[in-house]
VOPAGU-2260 file (C-alpha; in pm, 1 decimal, decimal comma):
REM VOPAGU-2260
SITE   aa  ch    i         X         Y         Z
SITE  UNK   A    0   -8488,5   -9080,5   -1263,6
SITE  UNK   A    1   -8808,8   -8980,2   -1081,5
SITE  UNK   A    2   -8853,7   -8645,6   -1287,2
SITE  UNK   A    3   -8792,5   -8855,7   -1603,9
SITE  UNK   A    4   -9061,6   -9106,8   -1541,7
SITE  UNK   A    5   -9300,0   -8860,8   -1437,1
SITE  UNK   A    6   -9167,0   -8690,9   -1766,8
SITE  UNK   A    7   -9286,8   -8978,6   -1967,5
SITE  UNK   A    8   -9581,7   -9024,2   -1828,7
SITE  UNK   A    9   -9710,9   -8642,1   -1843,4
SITE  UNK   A   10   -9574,9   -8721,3   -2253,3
SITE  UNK   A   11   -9810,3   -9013,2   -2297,8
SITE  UNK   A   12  -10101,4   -8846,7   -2117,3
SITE  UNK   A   13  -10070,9   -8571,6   -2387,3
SITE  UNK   A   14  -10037,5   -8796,3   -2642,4
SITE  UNK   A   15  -10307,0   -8984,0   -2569,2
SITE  UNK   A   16  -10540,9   -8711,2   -2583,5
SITE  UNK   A   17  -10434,0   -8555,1   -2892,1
SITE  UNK   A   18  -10259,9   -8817,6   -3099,5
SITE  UNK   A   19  -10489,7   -8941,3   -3377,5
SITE  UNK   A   20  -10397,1   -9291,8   -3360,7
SITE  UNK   A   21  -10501,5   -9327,7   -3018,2
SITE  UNK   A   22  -10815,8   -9153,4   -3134,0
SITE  UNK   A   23  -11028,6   -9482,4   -3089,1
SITE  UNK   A   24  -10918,3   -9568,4   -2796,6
SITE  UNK   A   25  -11005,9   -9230,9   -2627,2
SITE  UNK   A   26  -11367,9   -9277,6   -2752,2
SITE  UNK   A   27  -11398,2   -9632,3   -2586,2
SITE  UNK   A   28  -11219,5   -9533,0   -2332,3
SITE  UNK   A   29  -11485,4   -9236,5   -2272,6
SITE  UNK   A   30  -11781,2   -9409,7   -2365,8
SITE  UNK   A   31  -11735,5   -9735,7   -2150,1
SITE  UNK   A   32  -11658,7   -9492,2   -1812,9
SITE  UNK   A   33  -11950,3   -9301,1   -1902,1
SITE  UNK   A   34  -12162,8   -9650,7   -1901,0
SITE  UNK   A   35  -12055,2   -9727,4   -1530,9
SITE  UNK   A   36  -12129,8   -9365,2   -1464,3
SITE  UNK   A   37  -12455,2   -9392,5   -1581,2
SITE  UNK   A   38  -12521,1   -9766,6   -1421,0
SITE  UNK   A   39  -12437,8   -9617,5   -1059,3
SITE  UNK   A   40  -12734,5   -9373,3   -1066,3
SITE  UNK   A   41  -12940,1   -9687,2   -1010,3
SITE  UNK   A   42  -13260,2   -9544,8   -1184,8
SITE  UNK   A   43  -13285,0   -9843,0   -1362,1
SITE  UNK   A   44  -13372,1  -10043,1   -1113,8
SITE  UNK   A   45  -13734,0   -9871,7   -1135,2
SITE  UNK   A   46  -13845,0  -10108,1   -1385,9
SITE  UNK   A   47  -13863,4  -10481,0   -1428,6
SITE  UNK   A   48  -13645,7  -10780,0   -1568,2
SITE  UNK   A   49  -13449,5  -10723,5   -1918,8
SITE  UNK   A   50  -13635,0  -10357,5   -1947,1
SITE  UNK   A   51  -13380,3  -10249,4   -1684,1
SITE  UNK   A   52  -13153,3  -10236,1   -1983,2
SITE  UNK   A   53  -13359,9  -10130,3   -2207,4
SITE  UNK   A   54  -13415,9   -9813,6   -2015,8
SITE  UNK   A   55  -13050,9   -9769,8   -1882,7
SITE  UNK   A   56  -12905,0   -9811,3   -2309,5
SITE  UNK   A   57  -13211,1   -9545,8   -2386,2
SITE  UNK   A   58  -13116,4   -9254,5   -2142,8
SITE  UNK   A   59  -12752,1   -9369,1   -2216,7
SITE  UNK   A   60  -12815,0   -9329,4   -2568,2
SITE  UNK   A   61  -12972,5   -8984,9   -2561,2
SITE  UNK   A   62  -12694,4   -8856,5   -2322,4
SITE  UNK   A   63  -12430,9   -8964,2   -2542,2
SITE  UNK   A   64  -12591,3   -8790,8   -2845,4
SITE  UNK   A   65  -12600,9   -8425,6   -2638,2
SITE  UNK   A   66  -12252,3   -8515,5   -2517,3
SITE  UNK   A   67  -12095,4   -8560,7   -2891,2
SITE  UNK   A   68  -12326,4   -8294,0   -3043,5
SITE  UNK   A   69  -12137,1   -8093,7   -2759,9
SITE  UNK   A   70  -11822,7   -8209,1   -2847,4
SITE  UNK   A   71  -11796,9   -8207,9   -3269,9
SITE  UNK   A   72  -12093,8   -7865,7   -3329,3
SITE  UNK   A   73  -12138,4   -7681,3   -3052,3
SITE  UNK   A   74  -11767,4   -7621,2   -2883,8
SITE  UNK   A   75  -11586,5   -7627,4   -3257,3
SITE  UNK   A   76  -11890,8   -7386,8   -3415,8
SITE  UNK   A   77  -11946,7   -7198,7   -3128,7
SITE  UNK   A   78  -11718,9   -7217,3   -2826,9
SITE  UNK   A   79  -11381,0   -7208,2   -3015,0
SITE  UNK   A   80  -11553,4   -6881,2   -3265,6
SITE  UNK   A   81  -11577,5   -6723,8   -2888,6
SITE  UNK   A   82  -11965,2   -6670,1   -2908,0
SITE  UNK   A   83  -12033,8   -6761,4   -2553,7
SITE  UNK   A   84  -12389,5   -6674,8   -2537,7
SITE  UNK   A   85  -12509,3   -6848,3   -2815,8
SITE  UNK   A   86  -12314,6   -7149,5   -2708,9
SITE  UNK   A   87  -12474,4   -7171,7   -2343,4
SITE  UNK   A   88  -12777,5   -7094,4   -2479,4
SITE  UNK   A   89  -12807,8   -7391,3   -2761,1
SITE  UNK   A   90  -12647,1   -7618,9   -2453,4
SITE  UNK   A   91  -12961,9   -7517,1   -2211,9
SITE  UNK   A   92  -13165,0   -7569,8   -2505,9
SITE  UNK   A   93  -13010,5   -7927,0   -2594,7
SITE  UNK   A   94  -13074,6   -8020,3   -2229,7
SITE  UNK   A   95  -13389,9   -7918,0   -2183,3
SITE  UNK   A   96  -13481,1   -8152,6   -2501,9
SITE  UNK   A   97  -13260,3   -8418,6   -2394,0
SITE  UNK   A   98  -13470,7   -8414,0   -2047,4
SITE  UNK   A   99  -13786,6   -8426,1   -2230,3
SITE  UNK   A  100  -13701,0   -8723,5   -2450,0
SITE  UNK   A  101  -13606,0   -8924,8   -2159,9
SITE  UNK   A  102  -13915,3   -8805,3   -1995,2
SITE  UNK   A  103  -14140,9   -8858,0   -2277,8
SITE  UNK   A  104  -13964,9   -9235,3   -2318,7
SITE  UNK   A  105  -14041,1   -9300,0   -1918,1
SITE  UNK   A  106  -14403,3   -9149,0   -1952,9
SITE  UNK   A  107  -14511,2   -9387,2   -2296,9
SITE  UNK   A  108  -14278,6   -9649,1   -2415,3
SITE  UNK   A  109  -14156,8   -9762,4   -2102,4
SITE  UNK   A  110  -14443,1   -9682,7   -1849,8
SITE  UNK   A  111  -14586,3  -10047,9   -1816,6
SITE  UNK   A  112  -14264,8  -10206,7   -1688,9
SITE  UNK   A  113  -14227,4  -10003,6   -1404,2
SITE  UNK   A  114  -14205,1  -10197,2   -1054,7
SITE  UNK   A  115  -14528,1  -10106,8    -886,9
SITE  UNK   A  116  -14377,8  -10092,8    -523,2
SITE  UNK   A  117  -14159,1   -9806,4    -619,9
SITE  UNK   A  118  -14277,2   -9482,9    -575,1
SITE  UNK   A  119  -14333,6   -9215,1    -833,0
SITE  UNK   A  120  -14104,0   -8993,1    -655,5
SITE  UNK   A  121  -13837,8   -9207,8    -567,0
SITE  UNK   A  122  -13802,2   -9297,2    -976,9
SITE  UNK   A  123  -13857,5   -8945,6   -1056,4
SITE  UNK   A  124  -13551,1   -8865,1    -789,1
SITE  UNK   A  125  -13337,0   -9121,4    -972,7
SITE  UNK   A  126  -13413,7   -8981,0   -1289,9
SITE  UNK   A  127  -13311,5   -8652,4   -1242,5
SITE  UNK   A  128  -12992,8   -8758,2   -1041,3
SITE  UNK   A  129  -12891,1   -8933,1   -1321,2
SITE  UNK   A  130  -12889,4   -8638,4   -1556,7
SITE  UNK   A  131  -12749,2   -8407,4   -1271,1
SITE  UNK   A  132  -12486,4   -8659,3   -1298,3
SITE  UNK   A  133  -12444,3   -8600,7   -1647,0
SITE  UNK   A  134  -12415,8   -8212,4   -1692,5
SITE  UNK   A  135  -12057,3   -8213,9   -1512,2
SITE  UNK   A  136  -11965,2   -8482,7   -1769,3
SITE  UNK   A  137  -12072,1   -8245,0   -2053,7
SITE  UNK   A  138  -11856,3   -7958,2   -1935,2
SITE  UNK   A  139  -11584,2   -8189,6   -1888,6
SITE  UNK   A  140  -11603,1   -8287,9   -2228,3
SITE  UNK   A  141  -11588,8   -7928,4   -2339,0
SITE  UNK   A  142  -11268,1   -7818,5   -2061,4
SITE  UNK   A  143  -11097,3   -8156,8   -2251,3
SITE  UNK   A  144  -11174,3   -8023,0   -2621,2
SITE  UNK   A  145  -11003,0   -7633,8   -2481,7
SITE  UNK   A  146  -10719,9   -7852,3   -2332,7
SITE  UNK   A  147  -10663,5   -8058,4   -2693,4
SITE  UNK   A  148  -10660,5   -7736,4   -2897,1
SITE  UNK   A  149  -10445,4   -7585,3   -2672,0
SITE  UNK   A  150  -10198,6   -7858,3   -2697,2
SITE  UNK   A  151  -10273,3   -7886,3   -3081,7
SITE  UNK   A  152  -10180,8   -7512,1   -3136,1
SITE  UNK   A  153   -9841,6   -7510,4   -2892,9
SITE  UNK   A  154   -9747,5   -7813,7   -3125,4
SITE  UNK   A  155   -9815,6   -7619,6   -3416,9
SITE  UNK   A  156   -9665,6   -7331,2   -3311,9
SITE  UNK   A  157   -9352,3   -7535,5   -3225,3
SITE  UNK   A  158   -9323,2   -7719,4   -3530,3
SITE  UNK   A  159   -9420,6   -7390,6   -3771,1
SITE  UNK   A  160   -9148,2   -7218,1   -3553,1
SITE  UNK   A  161   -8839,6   -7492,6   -3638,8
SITE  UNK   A  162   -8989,2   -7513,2   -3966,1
SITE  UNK   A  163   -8967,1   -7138,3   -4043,4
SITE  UNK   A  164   -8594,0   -7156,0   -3877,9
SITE  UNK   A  165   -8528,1   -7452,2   -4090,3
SITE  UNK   A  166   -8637,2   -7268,6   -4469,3
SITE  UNK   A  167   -8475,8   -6940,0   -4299,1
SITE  UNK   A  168   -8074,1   -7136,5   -4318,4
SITE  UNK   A  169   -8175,5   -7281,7   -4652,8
SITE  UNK   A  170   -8306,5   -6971,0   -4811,1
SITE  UNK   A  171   -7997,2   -6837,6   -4680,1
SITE  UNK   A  172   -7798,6   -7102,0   -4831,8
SITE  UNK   A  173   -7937,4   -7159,1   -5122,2
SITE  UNK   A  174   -8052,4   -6793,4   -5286,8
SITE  UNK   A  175   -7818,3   -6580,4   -5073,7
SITE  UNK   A  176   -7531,2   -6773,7   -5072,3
SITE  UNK   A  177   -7172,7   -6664,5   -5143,7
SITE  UNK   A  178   -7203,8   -6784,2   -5527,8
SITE  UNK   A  179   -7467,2   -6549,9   -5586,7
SITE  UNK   A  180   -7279,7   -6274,9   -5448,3
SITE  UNK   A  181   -6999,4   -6328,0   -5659,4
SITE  UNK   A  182   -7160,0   -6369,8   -5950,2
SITE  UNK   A  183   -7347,0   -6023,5   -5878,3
SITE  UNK   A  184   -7062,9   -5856,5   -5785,4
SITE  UNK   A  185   -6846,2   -5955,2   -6141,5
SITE  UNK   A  186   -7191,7   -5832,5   -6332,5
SITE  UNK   A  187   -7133,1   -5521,2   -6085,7
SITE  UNK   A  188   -6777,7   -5441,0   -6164,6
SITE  UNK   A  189   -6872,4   -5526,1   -6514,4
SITE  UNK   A  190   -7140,5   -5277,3   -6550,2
SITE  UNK   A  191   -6896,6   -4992,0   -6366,5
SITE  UNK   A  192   -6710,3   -4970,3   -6688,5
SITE  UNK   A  193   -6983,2   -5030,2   -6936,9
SITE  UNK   A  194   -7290,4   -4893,1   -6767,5
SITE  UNK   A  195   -7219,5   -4709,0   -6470,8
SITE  UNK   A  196   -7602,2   -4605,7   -6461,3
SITE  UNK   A  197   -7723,9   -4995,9   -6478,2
SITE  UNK   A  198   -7435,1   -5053,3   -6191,4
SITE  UNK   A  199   -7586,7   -4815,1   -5931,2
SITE  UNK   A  200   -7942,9   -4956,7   -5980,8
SITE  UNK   A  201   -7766,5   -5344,4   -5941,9
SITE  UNK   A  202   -7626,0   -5240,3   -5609,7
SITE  UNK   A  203   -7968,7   -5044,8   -5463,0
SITE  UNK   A  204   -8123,1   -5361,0   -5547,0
SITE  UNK   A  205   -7892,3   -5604,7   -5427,7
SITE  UNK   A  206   -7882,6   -5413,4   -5071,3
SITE  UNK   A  207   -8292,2   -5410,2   -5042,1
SITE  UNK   A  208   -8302,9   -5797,6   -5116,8
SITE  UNK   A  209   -7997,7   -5819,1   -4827,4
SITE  UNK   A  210   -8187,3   -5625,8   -4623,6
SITE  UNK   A  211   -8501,2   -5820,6   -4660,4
SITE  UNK   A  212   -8371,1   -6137,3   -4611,2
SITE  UNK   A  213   -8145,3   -5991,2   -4260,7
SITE  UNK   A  214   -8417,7   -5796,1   -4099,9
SITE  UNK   A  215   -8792,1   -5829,9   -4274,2
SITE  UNK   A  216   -8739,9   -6194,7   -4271,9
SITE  UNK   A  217   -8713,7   -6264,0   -3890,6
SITE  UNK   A  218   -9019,2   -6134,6   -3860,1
SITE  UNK   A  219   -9355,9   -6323,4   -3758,2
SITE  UNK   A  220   -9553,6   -6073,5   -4044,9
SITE  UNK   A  221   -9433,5   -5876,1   -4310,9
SITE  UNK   A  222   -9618,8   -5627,2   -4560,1
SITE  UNK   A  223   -9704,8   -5790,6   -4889,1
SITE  UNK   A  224   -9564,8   -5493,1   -5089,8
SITE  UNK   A  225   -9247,0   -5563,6   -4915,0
SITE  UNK   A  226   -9258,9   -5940,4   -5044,8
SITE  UNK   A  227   -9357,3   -5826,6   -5360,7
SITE  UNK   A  228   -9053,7   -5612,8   -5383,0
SITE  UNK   A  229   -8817,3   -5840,8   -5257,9
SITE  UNK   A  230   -8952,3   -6110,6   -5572,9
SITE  UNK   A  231   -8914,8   -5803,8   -5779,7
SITE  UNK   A  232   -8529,2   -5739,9   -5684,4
SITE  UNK   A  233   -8461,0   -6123,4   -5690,7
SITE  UNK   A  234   -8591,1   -6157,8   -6067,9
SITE  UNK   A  235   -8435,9   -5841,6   -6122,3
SITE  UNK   A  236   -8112,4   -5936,9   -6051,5
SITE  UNK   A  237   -8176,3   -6323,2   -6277,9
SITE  UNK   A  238   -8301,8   -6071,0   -6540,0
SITE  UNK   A  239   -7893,6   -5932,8   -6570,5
SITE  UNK   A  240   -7726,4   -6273,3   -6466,5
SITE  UNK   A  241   -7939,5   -6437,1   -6762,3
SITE  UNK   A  242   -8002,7   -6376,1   -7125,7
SITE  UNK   A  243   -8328,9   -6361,0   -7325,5
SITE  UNK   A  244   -8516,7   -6382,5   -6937,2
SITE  UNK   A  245   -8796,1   -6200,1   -6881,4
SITE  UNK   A  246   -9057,6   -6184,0   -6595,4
SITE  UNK   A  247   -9353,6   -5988,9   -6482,7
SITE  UNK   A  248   -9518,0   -5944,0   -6196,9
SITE  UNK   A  249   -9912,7   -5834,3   -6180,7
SITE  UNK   A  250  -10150,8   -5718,2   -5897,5
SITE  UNK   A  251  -10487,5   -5688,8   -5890,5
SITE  UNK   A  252  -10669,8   -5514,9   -5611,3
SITE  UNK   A  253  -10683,1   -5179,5   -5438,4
SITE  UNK   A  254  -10364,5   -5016,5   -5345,4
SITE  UNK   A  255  -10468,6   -4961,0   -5018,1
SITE  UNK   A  256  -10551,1   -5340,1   -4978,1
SITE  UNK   A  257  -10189,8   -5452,1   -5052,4
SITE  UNK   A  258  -10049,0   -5151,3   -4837,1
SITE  UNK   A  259  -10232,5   -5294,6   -4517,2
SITE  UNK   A  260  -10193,6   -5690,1   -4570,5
SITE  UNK   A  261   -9962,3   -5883,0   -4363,9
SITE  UNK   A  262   -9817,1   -6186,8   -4452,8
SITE  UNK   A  263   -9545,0   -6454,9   -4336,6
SITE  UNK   A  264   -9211,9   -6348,6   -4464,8
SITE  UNK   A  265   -9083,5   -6551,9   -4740,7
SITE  UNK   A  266   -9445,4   -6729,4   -4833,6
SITE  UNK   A  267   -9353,1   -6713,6   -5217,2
SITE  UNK   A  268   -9000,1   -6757,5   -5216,9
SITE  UNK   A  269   -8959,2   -7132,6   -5264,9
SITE  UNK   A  270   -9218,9   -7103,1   -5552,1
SITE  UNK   A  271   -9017,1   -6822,4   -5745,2
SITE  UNK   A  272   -8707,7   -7001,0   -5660,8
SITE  UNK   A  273   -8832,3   -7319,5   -5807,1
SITE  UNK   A  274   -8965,0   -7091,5   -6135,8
SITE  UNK   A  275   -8639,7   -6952,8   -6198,7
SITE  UNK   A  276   -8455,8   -7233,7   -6153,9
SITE  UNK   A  277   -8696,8   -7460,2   -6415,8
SITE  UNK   A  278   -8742,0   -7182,8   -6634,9
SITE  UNK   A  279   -8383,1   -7239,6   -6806,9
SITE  UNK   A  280   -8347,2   -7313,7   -7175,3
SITE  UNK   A  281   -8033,8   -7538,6   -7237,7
SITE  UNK   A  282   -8059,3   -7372,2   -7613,0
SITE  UNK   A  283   -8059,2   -6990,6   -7512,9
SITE  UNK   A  284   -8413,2   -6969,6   -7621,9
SITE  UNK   A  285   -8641,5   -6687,4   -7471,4
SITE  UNK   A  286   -8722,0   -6804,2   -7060,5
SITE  UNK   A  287   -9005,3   -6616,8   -6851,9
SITE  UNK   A  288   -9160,9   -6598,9   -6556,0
SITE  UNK   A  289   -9489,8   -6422,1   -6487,3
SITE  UNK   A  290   -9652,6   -6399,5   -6104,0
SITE  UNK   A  291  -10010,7   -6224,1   -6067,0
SITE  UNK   A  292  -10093,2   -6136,2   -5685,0
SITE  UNK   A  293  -10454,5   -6056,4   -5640,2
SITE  UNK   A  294  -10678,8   -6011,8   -5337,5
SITE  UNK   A  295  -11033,4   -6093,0   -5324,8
SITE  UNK   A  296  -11353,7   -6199,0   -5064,5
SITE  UNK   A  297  -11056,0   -6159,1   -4773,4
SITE  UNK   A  298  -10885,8   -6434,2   -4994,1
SITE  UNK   A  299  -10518,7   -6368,5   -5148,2
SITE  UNK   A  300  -10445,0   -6535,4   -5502,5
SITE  UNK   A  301  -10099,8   -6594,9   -5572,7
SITE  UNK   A  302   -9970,6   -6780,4   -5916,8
SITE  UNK   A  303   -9644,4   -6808,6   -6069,3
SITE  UNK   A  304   -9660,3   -6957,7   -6419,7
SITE  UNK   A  305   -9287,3   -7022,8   -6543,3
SITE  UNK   A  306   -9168,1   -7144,3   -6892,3
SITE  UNK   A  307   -8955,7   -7472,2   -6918,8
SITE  UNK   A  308   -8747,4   -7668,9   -7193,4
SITE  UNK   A  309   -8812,8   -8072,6   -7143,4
SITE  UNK   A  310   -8455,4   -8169,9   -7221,7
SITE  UNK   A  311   -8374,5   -7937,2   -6919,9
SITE  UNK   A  312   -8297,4   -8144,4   -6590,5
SITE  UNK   A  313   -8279,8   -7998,0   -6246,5
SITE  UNK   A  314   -7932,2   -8080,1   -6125,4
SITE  UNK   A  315   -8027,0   -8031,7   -5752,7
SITE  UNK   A  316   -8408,3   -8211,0   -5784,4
SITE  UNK   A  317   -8353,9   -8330,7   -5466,0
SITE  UNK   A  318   -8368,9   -8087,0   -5259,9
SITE  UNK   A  319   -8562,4   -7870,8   -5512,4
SITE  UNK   A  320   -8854,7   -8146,4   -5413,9
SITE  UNK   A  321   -8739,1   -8087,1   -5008,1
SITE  UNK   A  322   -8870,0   -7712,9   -5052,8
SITE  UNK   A  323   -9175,9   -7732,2   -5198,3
SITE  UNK   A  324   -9209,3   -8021,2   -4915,5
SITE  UNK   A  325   -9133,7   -7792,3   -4646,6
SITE  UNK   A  326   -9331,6   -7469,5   -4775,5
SITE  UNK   A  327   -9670,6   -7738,0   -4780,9
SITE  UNK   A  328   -9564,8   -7822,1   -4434,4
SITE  UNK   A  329   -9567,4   -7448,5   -4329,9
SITE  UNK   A  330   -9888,5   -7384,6   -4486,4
SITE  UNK   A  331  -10049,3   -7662,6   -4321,0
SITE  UNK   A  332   -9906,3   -7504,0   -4014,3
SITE  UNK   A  333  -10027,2   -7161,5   -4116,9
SITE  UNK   A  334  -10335,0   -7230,3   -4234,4
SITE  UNK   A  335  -10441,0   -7539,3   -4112,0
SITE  UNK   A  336  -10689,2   -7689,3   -4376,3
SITE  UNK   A  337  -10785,8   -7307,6   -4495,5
SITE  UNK   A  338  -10554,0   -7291,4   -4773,8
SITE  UNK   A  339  -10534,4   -7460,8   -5153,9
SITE  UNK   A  340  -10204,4   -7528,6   -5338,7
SITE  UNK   A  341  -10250,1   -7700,5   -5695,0
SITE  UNK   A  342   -9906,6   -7739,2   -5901,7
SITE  UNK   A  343   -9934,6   -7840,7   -6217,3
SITE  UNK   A  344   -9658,7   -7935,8   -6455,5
SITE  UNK   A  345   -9694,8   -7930,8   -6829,1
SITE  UNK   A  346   -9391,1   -8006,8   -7106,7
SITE  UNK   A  347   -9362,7   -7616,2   -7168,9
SITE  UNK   A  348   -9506,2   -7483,3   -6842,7
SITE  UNK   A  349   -9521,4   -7513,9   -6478,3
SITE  UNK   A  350   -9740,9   -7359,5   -6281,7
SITE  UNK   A  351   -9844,1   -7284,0   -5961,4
SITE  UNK   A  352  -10171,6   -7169,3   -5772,4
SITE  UNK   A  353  -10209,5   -7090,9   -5407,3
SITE  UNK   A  354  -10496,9   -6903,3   -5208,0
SITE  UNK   A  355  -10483,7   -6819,5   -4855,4
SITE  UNK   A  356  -10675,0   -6644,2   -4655,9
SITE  UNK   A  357  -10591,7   -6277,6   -4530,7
């Protein structure tokens, strides 16, 4: 019981600091315990009647600022990028103006308020204690920001791993499933008496996309030839189960570019998947798909344009929506907000763009 409650409680301290809806809350939370903070250095008290406030909201103010410029530029831009130097040294740099604002403010604006039977040193003393004060608070805030993206990215590694596992069964299910295998087979045993040339090439095919999808695809990275490939040996195989289908595939980019980019296994499955599966004509007309893979400023290009017949419905839409669902979600995951996906869906054409970043 003990070890659940503590449990729960170790849960909602997490939550609290990462969860956006609580995101409001942490700020008030923050900026209201900084106040007291601020209040106990007593500095204020060097001046007289309502300007004790006005002093006390002015160095609050300007501490805040350094604080939240800390927090939003200087740990995202600079801490998290691991340029240490320049970070400490645009921090010294922010306090050493922040000290001289508050020193210019006590010297001019606020200089004929002080109480006269305080002396210089004493307020001076107060001044700098409550700064002092302040620079532990602004580290904090920085050790809090390192402890959100840390629980951020074990969250997103969690839910990118059960997500992966998740389109691993239904890529297994859906494109590799016994059906498929029959069907190939019967073209197989087919082709042994007809074309016993076309047969062998069906089988060396069928065994690489097998492969693939056993070995390549529990893998955290996998070459992009290799996915290229495996897209080539899936159409390949639609090309001999279907009629008057034709695809191509197009790459533009060095050879040795493709040769040494990773990717995650399985990126532009769902999308293929989806082509081939919209791309059927209910009258036997001509059906294509065409993909062009390019790479470019460390960005990689990916579209899949695929024809479709409007009197053509998608028996299985459901779950046909549930992929492309899932393979956003994994993106997001992936790529965070570095990626772009536009899908756009015409009465003889669907298409599909995607960049990531490699």
């Amino acid at each position: 019981m003990k070890y659940r409650l503590w449990q729960f409680k170790e849960t909602l301290a997490m939550d609290f600091l990462v969860e956006e809806r609580y995101k409001y809350a942490r700020h008030l939370l923050f900026l209201i315990s900084f106040f007291f903070w601020l209040y106990s250095a007593r500095f204020w008290q060097s001046f007289s009647g309502i300007h004790q406030w006005y002093v006390l909201l002015f160095v609050y103010t300007i501490l805040i600022t350094m604080i939240y410029i800390n927090i939003y530029i200087l740990v995202p831009k600079l801490f998290f990028t691991t340029r240490y130097i320049a970070y400490l040294a645009l921090l010294i740099i922010m306090g050493v103006i922040g000290i001289n604002i508050i020193g210019f403010g006590f010297r001019s604006v606020f200089a004929d308020f002080r109480v006269g039977n305080i002396p210089r040193e004493t307020e001076k003393g107060s001044v700098y204690e409550g700064v002092l004060m302040c620079i532990p608070i602004i580290f904090t805030t920085t050790t809090v920001k390192l402890l959100q993206k840390w629980i951020k990215d074990n969250q997103r590694i969690n839910e990118l791993s059960n997500l992966t596992m998740q389109m691993e069964l239904n890529e297994l299910r859906n494109q590799i499933n016994p059906h498929f295998l029959f069907n190939m087979l019967n073209n197989v045993k087919a082709l042994i008496r007809t074309d016993p040339a076309k047969a062998s090439v069906v089988i060396v095919k069928l065994s690489e996309l097998l492969r693939y999808q056993l070995y390549e695809n529990s893998a955290e990275k996998t070459l992009l030839t290799s996915e290229i490939d495996f897209l080539s040996n899936f159409l390949n195989l639609e090309k001999i189960r279907r009629e008057n289908f034709t695809f191509d595939i197009e790459t533009e980019g060095e050879n040795r570019t493709f040769n040494t980019t990773f990717i995650p296994p399985n990126l532009f499955t769902t999308f293929v998947e989806n082509a081939v599966k919209h791309s059927v004509d209910i009258n036997g007309k001509e059906s294509h798909v065409k993909i062009n893979i390019s790479i470019e400023d460390q960005n990689l290009y990916f579209k899949c344009v695929n024809s479709r017949d409007p009197d053509y419905i998608i028996s299985d839409k459901k779950n046909s929506g549930l992929g492309l669902a899932n393979i956003n979600r994994r993106l997001e995951l992936l790529y965070q907000d570095t990626f772009d996906l536009k899908i756009t869906s015409e009465p003889k054409e669907y298409t599909v763009h995607l960049k990531i970043p490699v």
